[in-house]
C-alpha positions in Angstrom: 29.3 -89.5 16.1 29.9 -87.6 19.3 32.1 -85.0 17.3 29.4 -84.7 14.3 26.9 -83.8 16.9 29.4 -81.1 18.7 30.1 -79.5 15.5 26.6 -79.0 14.4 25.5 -77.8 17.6 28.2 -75.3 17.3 26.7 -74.8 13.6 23.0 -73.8 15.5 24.4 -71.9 18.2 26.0 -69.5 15.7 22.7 -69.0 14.0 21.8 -65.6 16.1 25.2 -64.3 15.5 24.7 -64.4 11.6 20.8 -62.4 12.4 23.5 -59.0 12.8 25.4 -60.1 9.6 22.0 -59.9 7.3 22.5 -56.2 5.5 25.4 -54.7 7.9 28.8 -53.2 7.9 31.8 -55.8 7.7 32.1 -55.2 11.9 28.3 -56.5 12.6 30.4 -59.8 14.0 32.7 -58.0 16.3 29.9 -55.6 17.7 27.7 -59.0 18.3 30.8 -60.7 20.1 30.8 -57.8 22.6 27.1 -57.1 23.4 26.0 -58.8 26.4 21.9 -58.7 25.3 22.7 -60.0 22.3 24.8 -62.9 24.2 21.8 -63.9 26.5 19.2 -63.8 23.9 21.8 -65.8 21.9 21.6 -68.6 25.5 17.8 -68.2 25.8 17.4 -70.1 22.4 15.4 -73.2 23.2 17.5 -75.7 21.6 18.5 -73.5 18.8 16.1 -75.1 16.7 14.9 -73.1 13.7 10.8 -73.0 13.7 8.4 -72.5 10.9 5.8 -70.3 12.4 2.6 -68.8 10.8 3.3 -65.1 11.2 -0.5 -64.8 12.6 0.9 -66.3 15.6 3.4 -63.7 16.2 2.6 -60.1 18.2 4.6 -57.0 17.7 4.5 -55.0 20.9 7.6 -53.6 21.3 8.4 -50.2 21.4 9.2 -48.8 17.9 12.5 -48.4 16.9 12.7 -47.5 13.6 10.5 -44.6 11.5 10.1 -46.8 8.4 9.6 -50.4 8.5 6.9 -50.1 5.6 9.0 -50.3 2.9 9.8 -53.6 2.6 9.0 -54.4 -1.1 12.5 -55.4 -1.9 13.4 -57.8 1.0 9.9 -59.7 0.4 10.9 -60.2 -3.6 14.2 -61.5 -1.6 12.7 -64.4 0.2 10.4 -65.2 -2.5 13.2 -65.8 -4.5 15.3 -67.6 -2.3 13.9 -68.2 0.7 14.4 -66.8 4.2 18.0 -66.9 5.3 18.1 -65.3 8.1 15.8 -66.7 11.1 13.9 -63.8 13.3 13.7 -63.9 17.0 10.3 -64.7 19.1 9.3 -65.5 23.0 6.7 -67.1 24.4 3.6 -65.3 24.9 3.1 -65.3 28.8 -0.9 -65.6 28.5 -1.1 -67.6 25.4 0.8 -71.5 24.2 -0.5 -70.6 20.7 1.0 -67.4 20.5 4.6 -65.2 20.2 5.8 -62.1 21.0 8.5 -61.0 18.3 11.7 -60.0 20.1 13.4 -58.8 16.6 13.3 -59.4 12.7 9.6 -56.7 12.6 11.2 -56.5 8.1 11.3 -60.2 7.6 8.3 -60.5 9.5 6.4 -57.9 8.1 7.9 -59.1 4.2 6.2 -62.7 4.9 3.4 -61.6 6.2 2.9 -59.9 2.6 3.7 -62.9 0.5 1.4 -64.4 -1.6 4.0 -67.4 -1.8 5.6 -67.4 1.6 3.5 -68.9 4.2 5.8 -69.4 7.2 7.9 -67.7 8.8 11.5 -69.0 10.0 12.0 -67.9 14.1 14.1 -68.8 16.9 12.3 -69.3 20.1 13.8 -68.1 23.1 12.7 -67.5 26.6 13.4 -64.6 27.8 11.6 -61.4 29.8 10.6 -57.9 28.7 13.6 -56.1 30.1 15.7 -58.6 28.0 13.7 -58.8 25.3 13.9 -54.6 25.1 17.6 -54.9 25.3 18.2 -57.6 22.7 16.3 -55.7 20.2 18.5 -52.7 21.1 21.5 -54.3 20.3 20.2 -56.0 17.0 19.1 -53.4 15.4 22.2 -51.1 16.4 24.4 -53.4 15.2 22.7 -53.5 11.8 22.5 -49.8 11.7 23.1 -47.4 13.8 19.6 -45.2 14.8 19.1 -41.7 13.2 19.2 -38.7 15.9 15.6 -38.2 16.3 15.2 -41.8 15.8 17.3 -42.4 19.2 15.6 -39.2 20.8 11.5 -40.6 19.9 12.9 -44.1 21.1 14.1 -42.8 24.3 10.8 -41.1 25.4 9.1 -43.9 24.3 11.4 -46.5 26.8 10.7 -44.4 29.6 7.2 -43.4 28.8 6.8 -47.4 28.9 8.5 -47.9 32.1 11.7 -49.3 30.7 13.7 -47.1 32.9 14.6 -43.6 33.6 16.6 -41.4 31.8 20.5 -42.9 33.2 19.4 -46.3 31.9 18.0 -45.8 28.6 21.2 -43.4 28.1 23.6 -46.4 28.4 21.5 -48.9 27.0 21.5 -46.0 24.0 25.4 -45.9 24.3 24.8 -41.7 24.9 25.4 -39.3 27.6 22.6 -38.7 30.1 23.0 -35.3 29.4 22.0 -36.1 25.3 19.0 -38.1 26.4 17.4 -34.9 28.5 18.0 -32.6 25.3 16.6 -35.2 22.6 13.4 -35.7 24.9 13.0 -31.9 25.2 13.3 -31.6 21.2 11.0 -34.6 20.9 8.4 -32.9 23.2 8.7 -29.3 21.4 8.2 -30.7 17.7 5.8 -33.5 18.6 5.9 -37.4 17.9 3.1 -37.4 15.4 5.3 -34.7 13.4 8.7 -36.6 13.6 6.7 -40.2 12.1 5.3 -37.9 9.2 9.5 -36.1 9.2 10.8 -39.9 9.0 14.5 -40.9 10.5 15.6 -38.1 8.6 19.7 -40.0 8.1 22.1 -37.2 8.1 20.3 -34.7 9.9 21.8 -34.0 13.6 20.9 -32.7 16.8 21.5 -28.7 16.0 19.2 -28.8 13.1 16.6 -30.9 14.9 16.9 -27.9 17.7 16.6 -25.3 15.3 13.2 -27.0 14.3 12.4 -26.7 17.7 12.9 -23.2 18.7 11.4 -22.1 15.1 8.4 -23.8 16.7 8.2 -23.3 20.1 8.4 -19.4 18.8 6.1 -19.6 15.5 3.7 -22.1 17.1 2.8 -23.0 13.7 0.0 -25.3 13.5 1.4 -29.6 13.3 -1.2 -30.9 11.3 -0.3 -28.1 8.7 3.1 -28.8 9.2 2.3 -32.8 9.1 0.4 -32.2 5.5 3.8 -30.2 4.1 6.1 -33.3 5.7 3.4 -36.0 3.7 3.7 -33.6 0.3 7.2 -33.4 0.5 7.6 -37.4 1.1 5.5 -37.9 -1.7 7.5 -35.3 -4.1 10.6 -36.7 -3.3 9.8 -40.2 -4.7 9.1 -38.7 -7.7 11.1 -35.6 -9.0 13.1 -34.5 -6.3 16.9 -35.3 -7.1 19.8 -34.3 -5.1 21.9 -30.9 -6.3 25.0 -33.0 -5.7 24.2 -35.9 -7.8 21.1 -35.8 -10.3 21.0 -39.4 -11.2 20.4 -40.2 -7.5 16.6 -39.4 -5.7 17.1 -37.6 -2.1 15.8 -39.2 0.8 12.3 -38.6 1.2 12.8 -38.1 5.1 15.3 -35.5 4.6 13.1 -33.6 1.8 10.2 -33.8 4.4 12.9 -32.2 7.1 13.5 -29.6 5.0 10.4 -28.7 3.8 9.0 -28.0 7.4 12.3 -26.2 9.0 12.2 -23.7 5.5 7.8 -23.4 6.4 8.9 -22.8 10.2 12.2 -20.5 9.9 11.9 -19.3 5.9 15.2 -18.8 4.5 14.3 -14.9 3.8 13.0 -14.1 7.5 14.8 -11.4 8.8 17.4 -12.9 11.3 17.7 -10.8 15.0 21.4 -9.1 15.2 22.3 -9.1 18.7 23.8 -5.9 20.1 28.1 -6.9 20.6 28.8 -7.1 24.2 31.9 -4.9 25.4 34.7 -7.4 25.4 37.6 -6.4 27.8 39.5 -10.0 27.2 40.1 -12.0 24.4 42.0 -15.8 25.1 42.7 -17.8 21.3 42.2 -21.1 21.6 43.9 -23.9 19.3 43.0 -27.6 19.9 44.4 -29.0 17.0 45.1 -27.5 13.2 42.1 -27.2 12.6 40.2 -26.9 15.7 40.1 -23.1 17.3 38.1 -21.2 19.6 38.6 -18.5 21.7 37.6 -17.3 25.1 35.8 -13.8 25.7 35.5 -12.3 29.2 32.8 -9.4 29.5 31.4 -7.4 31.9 28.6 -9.8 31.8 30.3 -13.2 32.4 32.5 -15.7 30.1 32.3 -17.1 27.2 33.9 -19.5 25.1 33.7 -20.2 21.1 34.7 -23.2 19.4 34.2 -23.6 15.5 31.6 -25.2 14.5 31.9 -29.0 13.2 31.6 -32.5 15.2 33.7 -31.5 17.9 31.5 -28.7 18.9 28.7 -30.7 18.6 29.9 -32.9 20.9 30.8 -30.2 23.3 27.2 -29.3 23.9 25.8 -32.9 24.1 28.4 -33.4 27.4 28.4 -29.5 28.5 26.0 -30.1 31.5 28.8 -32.9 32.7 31.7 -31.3 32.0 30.9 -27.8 34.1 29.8 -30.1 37.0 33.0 -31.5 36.7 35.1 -28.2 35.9 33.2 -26.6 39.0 33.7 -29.8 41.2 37.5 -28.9 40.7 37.2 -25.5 41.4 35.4 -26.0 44.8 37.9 -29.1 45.6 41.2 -26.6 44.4 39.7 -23.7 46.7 39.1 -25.7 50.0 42.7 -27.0 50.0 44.2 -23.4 48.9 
């Protein structure tokens, strides 16, 4: 009897480590094994019972993650069908018994709570406090998928606009340099939130283009609730005719039509592009990192400067610039006081 009950408590206590199995990539169970919110949330679970909760009970305050949560036709068909596997994850209201604040699961929840067949919803009920429950939903929801770019730059603004922490802690609690968090908040703040929710996540699209969008603003100073009516055109276009030049019997994502449609209304593709004037170079250094990574280094009268070809490495480069010249010049000062 004793070893009946050990194995099915082992059977419950494995029940949050399936929630990052639901819809994600074959390595969901190694990423839960190694986060840590994911492993106290896991030991909050008061006695890892599964609840059947009336989804009016639970409260979604949290800071938004995700740009599109609304589209949850096909995951509500899902449960309907047969049933809800995967349990979501509540705490206790502090100010109210009757009441839950949801912690993670916002889809399933939102699917139910849509049902004309489903009344309850499945949860785990754990105990745990904000700064937990903030971190738990981090790692859940990075684990299923990873967050777009703009995605992670809106989300950081909004963790420290609602006190989470500053900048170096939402950086490693984003897995992202410090340096990365400072330029998505400055992108965020150029193009506007209410602009980027009307964009959507936007999957493919990095942090150059997202700049770009920026700076053709910041200069044009269009006007956002234009540029929010082109976005909500374009959205609605690309559920309906808009098909990929790659692959026609596949529809685009809507985001990245909407992306597209504002950058080409902010920087139009025929807009006469500024030539700069070619500095005087008295130097040139080649550069070869690998076969196919080059650069080169230019010294002018002006200063240095260095080129790398464009691609991932070089976006990487500019998200850790701002550490790596503290760092380069840290060396210089420590080489020239012992020389």
């Amino acid at each position: 009897m004793g070893a009946h009950m050990s194995d099915n408590k082992k059977k419950r206590l494995s029940m949050l480590d399936n929630l990052a199995n639901a819809g994600s990539a074959p390595t969901a169970n190694s990423m839960m094994a190694a986060s840590r919110p994911l492993r106290a949330a896991r030991n909050a679970v008061d006695g890892h019972k599964v609840w059947d909760l009336d989804p009016d009970q639970i409260i979604d305050t949290r800071v938004a993650d995700r740009l599109d949560h609304t589209d949850v036709a096909d995951l509500r068909e899902s449960i309907e069908a047969t049933g809800q596997s995967v349990p979501i994850l509540v705490r206790r209201h502090p100010g109210d018994d009757a009441k839950y604040l949801l912690v993670y699961g916002r889809r399933r929840l939102e699917a139910i709570r849509s049902s004309a067949t489903v009344e309850k919803v499945r949860a785990l009920i754990a105990t745990l406090d904000d700064d937990a429950a903030t971190e738990a939903q981090i790692s859940e929801n990075m684990a299923r998928r990873d967050l777009t770019y703009i995605e992670k730059a809106l989300f950081a603004q909004e963790l420290i606009q609602s006190g989470y922490g500053k900048q170096i802690r939402v950086a490693e609690v984003l897995t992202v340099p410090k340096s990365a968090i400072s330029m998505g908040i400055a992108i965020v703040d150029s193009i506007g939130a209410d602009l980027i929710r009307a964009i959507g996540p936007a999957e493919g699209i990095g942090r150059p283009r997202w700049d770009a969008l920026a700076r053709g603003l910041d200069t044009t100073m269009l006007d956002r609730d234009a540029l929010i009516d082109v976005a909500d055109r374009a959205r609605a276009a690309a559920g309906l005719d808009v098909f990929s030049t790659t692959n026609t019997d596949e529809l685009r994502d809507p985001s990245v039509v909407a992306f597209e449609a504002v950058i080409d209304t902010v920087t139009p593709q025929n807009a006469p592009k500024p030539v700069a004037k070619p500095k005087p170079v008295t130097r040139i250094t080649p550069l070869k990192f690998a076969d196919d990574l080059t650069g080169k280094v230019s010294r002018t009268k002006s200063g240095l400067r260095m080129e790398v070809a464009d691609g991932p490495f070089a976006d990487w480069l500019e998200d850790q610039a701002v550490d790596l010249m503290q760092e380069l010049h840290q060396r210089w000062e420590h080489r020239t006081k012992t020389t």
